[in-house]
C-alpha positions in Angstrom: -10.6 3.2 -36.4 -11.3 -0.4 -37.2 -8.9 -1.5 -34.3 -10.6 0.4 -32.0 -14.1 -1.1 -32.5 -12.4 -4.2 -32.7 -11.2 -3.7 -29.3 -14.0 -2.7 -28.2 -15.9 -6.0 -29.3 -13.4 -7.9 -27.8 -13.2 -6.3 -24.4 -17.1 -5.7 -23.8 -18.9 -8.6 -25.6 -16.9 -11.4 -27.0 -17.0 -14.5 -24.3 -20.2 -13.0 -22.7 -23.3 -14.0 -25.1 -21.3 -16.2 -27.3 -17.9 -17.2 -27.5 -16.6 -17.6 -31.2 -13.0 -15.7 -31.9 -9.5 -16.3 -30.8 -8.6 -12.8 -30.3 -5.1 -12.9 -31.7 -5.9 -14.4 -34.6 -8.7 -11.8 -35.7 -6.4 -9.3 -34.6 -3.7 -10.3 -36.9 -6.8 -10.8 -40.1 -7.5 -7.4 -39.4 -3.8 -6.3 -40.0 -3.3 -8.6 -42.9 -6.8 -7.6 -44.7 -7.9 -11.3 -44.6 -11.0 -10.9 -42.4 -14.1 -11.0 -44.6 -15.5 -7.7 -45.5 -19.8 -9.1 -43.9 -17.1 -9.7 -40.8 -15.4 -7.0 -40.2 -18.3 -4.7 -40.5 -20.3 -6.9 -37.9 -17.5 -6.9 -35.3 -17.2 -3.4 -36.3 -20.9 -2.3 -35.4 -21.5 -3.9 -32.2 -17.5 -2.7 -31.5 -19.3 0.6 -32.6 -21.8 1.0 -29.6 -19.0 1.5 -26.9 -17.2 4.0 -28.7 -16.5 7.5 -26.7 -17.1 8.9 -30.0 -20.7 10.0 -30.8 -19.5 9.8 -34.6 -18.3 6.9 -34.2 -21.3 5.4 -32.6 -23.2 6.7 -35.4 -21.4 4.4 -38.0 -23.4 1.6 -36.1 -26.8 1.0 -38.4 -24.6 1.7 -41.8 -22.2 -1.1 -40.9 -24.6 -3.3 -39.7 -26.6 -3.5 -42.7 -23.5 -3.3 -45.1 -22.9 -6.6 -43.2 -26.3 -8.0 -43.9 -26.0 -6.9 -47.3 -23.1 -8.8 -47.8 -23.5 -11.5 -46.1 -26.8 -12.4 -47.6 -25.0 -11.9 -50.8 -22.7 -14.9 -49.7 -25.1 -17.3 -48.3 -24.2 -20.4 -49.8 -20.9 -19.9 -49.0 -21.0 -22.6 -45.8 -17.8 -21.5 -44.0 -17.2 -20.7 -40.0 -16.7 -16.8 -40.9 -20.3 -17.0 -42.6 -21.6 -18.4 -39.1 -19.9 -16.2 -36.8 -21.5 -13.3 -38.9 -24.6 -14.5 -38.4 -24.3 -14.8 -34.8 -23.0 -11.5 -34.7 -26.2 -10.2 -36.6 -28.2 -11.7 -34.3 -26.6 -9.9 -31.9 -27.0 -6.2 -33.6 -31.2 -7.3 -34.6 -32.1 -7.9 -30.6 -33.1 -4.3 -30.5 -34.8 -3.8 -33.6 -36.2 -7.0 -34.6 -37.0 -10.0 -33.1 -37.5 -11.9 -36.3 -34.0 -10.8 -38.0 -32.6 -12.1 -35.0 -34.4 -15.4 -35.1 -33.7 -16.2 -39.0 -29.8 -15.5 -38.8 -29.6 -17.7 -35.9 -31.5 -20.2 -37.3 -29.0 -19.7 -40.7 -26.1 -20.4 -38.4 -27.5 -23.2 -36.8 -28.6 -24.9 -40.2 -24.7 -24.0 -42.4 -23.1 -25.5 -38.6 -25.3 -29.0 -39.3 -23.8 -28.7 -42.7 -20.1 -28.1 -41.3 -20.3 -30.8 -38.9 -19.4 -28.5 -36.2 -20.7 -31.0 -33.7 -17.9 -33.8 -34.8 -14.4 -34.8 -33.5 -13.0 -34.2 -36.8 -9.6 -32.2 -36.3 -8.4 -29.9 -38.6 -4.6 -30.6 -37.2 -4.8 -26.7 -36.1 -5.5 -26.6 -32.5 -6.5 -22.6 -32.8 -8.9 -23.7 -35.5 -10.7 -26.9 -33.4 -11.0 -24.7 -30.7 -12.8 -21.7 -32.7 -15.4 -24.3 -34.1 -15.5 -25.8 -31.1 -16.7 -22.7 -29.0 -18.5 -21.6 -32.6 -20.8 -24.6 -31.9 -21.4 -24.2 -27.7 -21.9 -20.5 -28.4 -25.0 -21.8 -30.5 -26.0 -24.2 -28.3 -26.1 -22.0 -25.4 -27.9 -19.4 -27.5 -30.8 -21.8 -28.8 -31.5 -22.4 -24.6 -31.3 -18.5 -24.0 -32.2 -16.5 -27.4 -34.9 -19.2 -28.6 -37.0 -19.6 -25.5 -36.7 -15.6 -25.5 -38.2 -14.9 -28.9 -41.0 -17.8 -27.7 -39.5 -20.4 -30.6 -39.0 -23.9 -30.2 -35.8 -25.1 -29.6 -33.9 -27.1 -32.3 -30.8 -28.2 -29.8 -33.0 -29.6 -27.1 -32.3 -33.1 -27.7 -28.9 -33.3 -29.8 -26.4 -35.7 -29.1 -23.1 -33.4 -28.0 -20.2 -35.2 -29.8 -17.6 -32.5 -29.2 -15.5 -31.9 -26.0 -16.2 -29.0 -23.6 -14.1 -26.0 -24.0 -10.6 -25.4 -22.8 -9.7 -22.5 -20.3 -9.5 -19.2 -21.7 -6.1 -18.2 -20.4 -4.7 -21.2 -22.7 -7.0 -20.9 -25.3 -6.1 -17.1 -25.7 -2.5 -18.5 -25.7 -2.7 -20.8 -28.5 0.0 -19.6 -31.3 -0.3 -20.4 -35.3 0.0 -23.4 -36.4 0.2 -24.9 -33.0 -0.8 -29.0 -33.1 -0.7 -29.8 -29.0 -0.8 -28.2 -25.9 2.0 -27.6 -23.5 0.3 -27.9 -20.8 -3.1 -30.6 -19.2 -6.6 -29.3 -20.4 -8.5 -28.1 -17.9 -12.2 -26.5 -18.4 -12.6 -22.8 -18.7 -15.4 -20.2 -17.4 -16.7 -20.6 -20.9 -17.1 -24.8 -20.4 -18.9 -23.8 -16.9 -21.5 -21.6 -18.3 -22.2 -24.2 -20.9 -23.2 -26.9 -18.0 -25.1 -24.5 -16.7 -27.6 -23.7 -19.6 -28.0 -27.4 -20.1 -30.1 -26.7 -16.5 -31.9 -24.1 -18.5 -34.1 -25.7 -20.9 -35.7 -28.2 -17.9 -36.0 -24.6 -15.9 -38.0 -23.4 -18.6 -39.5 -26.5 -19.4 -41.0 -26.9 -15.7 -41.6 -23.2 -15.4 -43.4 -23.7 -19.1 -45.6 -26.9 -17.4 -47.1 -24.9 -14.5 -48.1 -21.6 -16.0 -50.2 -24.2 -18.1 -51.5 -26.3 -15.5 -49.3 -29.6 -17.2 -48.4 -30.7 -13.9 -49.9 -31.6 -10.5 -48.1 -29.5 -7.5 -47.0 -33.0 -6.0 -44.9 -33.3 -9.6 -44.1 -29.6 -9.2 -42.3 -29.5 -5.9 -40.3 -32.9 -7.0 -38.8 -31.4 -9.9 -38.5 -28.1 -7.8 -36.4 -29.7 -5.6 -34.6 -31.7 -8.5 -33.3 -28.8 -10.2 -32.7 -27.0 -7.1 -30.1 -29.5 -6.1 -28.5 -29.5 -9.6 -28.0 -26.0 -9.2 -26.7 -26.7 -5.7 -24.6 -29.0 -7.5 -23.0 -27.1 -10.1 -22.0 -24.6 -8.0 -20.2 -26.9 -5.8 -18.3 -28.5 -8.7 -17.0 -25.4 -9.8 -13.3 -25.4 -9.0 -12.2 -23.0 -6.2 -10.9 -20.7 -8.1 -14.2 -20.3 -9.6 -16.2 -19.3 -6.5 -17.7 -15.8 -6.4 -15.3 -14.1 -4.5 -14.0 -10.9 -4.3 -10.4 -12.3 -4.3 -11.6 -14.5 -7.2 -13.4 -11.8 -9.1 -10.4 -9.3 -9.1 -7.7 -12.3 -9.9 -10.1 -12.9 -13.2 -10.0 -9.4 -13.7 -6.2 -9.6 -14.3 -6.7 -12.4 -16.9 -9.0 -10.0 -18.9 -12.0 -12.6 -18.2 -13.8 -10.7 -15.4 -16.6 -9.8 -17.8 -17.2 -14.0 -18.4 -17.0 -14.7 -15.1 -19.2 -12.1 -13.6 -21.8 -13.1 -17.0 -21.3 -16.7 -15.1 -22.7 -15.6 -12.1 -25.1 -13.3 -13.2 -26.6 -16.5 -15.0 -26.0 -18.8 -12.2 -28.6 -16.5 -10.5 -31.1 -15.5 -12.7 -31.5 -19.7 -13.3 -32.2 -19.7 -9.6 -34.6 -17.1 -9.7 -36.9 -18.6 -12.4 -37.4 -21.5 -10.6 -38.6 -19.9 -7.6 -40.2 -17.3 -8.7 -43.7 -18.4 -9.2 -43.7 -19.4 -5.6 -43.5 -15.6 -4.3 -47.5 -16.4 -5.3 -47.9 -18.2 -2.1 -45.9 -15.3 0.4 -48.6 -16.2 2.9 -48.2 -19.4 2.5 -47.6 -21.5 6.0 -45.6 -24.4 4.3 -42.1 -24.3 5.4 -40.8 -25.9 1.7 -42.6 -22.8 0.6 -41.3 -20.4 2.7 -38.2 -21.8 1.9 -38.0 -21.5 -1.4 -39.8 -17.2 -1.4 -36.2 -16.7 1.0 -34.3 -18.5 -1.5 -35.7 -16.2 -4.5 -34.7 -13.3 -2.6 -31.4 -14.4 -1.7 -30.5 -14.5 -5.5 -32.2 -11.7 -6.4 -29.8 -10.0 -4.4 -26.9 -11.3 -4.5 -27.6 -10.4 -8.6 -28.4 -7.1 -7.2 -25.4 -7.1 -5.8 -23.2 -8.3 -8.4 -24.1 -6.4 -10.7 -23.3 -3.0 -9.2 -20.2 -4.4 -8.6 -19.5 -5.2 -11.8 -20.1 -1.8 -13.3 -17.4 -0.4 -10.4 -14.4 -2.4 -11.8 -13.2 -2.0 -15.5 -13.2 -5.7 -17.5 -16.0 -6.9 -15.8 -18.9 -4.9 -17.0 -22.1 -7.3 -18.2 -22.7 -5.5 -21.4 -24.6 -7.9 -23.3 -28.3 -7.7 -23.9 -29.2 -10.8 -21.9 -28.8 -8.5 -18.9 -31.6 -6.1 -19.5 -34.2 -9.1 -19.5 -32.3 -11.2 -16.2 -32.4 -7.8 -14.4 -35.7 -7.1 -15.4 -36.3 -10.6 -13.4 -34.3 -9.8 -10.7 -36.2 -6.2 -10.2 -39.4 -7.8 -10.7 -38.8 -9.9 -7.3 -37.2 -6.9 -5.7 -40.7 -5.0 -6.4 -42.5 -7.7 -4.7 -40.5 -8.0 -1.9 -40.3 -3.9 -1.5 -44.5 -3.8 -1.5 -45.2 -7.0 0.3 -41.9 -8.1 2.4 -41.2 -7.0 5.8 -40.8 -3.8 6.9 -36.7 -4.4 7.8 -36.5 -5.3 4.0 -37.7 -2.0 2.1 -34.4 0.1 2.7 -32.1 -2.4 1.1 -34.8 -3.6 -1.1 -34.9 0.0 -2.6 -31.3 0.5 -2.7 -31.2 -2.6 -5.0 -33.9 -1.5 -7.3 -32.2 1.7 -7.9 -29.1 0.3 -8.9 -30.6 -2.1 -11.0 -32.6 0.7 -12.9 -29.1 2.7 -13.3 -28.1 -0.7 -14.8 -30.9 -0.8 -16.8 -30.6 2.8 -18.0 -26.7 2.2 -18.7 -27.2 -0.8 -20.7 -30.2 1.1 -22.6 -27.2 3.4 -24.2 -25.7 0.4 -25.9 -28.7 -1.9 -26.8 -31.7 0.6 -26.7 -34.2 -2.0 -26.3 -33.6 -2.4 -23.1 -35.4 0.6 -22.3 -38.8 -1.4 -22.9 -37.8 -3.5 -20.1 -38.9 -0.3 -17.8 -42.4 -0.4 -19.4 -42.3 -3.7 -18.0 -41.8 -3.2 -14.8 -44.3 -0.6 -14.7 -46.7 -2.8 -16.2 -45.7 -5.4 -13.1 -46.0 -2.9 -10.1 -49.4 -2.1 -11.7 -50.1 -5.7 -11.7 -49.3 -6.0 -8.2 -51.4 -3.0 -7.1 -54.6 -4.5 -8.4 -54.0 -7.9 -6.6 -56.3 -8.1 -4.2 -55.2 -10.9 -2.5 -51.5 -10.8 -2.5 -50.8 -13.3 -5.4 -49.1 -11.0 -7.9 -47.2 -13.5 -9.6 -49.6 -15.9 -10.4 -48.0 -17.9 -13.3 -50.5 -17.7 -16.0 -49.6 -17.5 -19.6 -48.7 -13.5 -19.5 -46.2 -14.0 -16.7 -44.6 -17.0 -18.1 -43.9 -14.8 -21.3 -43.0 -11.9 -19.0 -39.8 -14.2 -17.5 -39.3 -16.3 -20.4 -39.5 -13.3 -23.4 -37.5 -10.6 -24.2 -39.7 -8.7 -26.6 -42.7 -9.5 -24.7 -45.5 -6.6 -25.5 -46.6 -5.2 -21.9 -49.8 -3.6 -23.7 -49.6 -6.7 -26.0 -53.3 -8.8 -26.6 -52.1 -11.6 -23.9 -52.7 -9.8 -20.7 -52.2 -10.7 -17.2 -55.6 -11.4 -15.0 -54.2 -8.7 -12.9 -53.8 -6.1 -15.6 -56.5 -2.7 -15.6 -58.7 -3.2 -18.3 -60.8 -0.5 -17.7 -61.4 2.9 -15.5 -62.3 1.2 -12.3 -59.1 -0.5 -12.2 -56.7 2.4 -13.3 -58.8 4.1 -10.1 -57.6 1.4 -8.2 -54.0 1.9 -9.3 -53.9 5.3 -8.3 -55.6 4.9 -5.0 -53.2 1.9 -4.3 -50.2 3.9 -5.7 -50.7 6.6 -3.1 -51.0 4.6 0.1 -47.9 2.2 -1.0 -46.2 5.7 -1.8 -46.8 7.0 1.8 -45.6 3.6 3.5 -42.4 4.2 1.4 -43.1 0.8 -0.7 -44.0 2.4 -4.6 -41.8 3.1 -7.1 -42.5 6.0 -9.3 -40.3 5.1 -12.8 -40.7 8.4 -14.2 -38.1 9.7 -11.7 -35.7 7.1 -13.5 
């Protein structure tokens, strides 16, 4: 039963949110007996969740907190197993507990520091370099996405990056015992492109962060608008051909058993580009043509995620199973709900047609990470903001909004409301009132039919 979960880890999560096995070799632990008990029982429980097997699926809680149990028990044992444990319990606590999940990644950051992942030191094993390697990246990627999404400061902001990049997949998963060189040139994998994408994420975020606060004149705003955009731009031109979302691309990924990594690259690729827009879907009216511009842009991606997404849930390999999705989706609907109550009429059929397969999305994923199913409240909470805007700006980026793209496990009843949110029983009047004429123009979404 172990293999099975194992499998199941490997296929549906491992090289999506982080990046930290080389599958062989924990295959062959497993059939030795050498992989650490904490280990095992972590791969185990998230392996757990996509089991056909309702018994099976209920082993998940018991062998998740066997593997806090035991871990905690081992602490100051600073090895690589001890991180990757951690980073898988941070995985399992991002439905239950937002602070669980914060400690054990902060854990795994501190014993890495203490390793020296972040060092050219080579253990003469080219399988073990490489799983330290990714072991680090998959931490530094996750202090850009996990971190800003709990609301915590980052700690990997500013670090000087000694190590190399890492190598593609198809070698990587290759790599045999004891092996010293490779037989072939390295070359970057999907893994080393999604890593030079989150570096965009933290100035995203950061410039995002500086005008929900009102840190930065609109002259600055539009500059570093543009800035990123290009570097976006950028990085998607310096992807190698093979690369490129394609369909020819996707299903030749498929066959190398990385379609899941590469659709999770371009699911990312999008959801950066629709953070950085986003706040201008505030000015819809606006007449500026840099404006205008930039509301089309947000759309585009916003569909094209849309898009990719259904497709990935079509074609076995390449499902986006981790729970990053929920909250980019939730993004990605959020500008879909705008566009479906305030867009052009041409827009709505499509426009609705996207939502709903983003909500099946949403409901799928909610069977393997069940806190995704507060992302729905969300969204409610975000059409109701839009039906109280009087004056069409229904993102306006105050404080609440920034949390509501930045944080997962924002509250949407929490104490920092939105401007636009009812407070008392005129506005809930309003709502209804609102609700039904949107509803006959075929432009509301009633969730409870979800």
């Amino acid at each position: 039963m172990a293999v099975e979960m194992i499998e199941h880890y490997l296929e549906k999560v491992n090289d999506k949110p982080h990046s930290i096995f080389h599958p062989a070799t924990l295959r062959s632990q497993l059939n030795d007996g050498t992989i650490p008990k904490a280990l095992l029982y972590a791969v185990c429980a998230i392996g757990s969740k996509f089991s056909t097997n309702p018994d099976v699926r209920a082993w998940e809680t018991r062998l998740g907190t066997e593997a806090k149990r035991l871990l905690q028990a081992d602490l100051e044992n600073i090895c690589i197993e001890n991180i990757q444990t951690c980073l898988l319990v941070t995985t399992l606590s991002v439905d239950y507990c937002n602070t669980s999940e914060a400690l054990y990644f902060r854990i795994a950051t501190t014993m890495s520091d203490i390793l020296c992942l972040n060092s050219t030191i080579s253990s003469g094993s080219l399988i073990t370099d490489e799983v330290r390697r990714r072991v680090w990246w998959s931490l530094y990627v996750a202090d850009g996405w996990c971190i800003a999404g709990l609301g915590l400061a980052s700690q990997m902001k500013d670090v000087n990056i000694m190590i190399d990049l890492p190598m593609d997949e198809s070698v990587f998963h290759a790599l045999q015992p004891g092996q010293k060189t490779l037989g072939s040139p390295w070359n970057p994998g999907l893994w080393a492109h999604f890593i030079s994408l989150g570096r965009l994420s933290r100035p995203i975020q950061d410039v995002t962060r500086r005008a929900a606060l009102g840190q930065i004149s609109l002259d600055q705003l539009d500059q570093e608008v543009e800035r990123l955009a290009q570097q976006l731009e950028n990085w998607r031109e310096s992807l190698p051909s093979t690369h490129h979302m394609t369909m020819k691309n996707m299903y030749e990924q498929q066959e190398k058993g990385v379609g899941g990594l590469f659709i999770a690259l371009h699911l990312a690729y999008h959801h950066h580009a629709m953070l950085l827009y986003f706040r201008f879907l505030e000015d819809h009216q606006s007449a500026s043509t840099f404006y205008r511009n930039y509301i089309a842009r947000c759309k585009t991606h916003a569909s094209s995620f849309s898009t990719l997404l259904r497709r990935s849930r079509q074609l076995k390999g390449c499902e986006a199973n981790h729970p990053l999705v929920g909250h980019m989706t939730t993004v990605c609907s959020s500008i879909l709900l705008h566009t479906l109550l305030f867009g052009e009429g041409h827009e709505v059929q499509l426009v609705r047609e996207e939502l709903n397969a983003n909500f099946e999305a949403l409901i799928e994923l909610s069977r393997y990470w069940p806190g995704t199913s507060v992302m729905m409240g969300r969204l409610v909470t975000f059409q109701n903001a839009c039906l109280l805007s009087t004056d069409g700006k229904t993102h306006r980026l105050d404080g609440w909004m920034l949390r509501y793209l930045l944080e997962r496990f924002l509250d949407p009843n929490g104490a920092q409301r939105s401007a636009a949110q009812p407070s008392d029983k005129t506005d809930t009047q309003k709502i209804s009132s609102q609700a039904r004429r949107f509803q006959e123009l075929g432009r509301y979404v009633d969730f409870q039919s979800f």
